[in-house]
C-alpha positions as a printed NumPy array, in Angstrom:
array([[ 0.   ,  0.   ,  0.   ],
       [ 1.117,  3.342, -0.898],
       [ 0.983,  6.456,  0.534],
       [-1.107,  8.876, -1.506],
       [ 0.256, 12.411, -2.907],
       [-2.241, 13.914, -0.25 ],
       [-0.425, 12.512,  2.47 ],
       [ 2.325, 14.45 ,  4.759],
       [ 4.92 , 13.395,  7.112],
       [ 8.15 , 11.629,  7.044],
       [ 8.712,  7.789,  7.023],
       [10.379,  5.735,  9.809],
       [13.592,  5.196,  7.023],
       [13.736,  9.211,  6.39 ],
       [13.717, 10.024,  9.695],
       [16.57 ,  6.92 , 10.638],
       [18.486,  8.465,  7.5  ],
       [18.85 , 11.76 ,  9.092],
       [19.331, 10.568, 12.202],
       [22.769,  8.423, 11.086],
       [23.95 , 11.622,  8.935],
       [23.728, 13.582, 12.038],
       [25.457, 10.804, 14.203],
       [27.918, 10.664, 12.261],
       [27.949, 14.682, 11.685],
       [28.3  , 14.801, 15.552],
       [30.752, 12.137, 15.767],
       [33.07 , 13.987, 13.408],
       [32.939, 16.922, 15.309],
       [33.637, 15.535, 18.566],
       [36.719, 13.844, 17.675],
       [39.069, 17.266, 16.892],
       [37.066, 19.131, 20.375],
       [38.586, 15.784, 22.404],
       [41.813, 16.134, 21.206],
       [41.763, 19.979, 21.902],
       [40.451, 19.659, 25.552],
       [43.511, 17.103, 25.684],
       [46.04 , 19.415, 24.987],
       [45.073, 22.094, 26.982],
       [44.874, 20.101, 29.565],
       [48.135, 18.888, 28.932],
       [49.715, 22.536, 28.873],
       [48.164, 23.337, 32.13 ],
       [50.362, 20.25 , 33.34 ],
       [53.009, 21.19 , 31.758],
       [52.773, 24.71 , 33.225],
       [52.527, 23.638, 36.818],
       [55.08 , 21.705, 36.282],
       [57.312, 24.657, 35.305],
       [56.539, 26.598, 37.997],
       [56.808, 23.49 , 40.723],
       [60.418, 22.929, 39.421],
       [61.061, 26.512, 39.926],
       [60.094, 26.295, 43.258],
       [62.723, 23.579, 43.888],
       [65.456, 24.998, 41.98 ],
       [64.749, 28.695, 44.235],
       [64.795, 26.086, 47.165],
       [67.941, 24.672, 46.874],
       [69.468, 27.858, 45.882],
       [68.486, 29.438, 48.824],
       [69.076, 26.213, 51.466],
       [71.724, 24.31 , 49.262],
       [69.782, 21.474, 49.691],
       [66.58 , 19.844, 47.809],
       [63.44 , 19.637, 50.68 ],
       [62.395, 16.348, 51.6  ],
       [58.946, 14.978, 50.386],
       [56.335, 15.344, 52.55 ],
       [54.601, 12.107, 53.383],
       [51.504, 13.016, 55.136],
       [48.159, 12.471, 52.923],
       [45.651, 13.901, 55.283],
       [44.456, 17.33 , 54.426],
       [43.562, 17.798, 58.519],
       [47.258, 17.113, 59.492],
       [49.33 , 20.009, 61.235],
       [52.567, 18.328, 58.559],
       [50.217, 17.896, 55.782],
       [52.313, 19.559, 52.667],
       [55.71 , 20.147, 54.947],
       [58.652, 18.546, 54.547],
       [59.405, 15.726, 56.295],
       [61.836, 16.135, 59.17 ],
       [63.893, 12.738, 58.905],
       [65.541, 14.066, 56.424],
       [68.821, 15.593, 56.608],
       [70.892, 17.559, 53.509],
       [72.619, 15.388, 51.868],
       [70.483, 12.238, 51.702],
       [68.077, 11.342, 49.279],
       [64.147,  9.689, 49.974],
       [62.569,  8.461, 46.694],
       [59.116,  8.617, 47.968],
       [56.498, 10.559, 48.929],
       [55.141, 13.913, 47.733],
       [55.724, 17.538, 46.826],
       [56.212, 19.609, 50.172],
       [54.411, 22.478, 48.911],
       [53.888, 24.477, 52.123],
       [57.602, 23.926, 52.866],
       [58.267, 25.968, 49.086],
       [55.919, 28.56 , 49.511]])
């Protein structure tokens, strides 16, 4: 049976038609704004990463001596963000994290 000239509307296969072209419309599209929210987001690292290694460098050059990392992973803690004490110029601790307070 087909629909007469008098008839209005859009079929089931139109309207699936136009709704793939725009899928893939909107899929093409999204790809490139991914990518560019990834490399911003990788310039802001890289940025803070600049200015943390500053803060080390102006460290040492003021103490002659790197700070420890901080250990301390509770936001509530008095240390939280200071450098640990146990460690003395000189010696070297491969863990633990950035001792921010102790660079500001």
């Amino acid at each position: 049976m087909h629909p007469s000239a008098s008839q209005k509307g859009f079929s089931l296969i139109e309207i699936a038609i136009v709704l793939v072209v725009l899928g893939l419309l909107l899929g093409g599209l999204l790809g490139p704004l991914s990518v560019r929210v990834e490399q911003q987001e990788r310039a802001k690292t890289q940025a803070l990463l600049e200015e943390i290694k500053e803060a080390l460098l102006g460290y040492a050059a003021i103490n002659g001596y790197l700070p420890c990392p901080t250990t301390e992973t509770d936001p509530a803690d008095d240390k939280y963000g200071v450098a640990a004490d146990a460690c003395p110029p000189g010696t070297a601790t491969a863990e633990g994290y950035l001792p921010w307070k102790t660079l500001v």
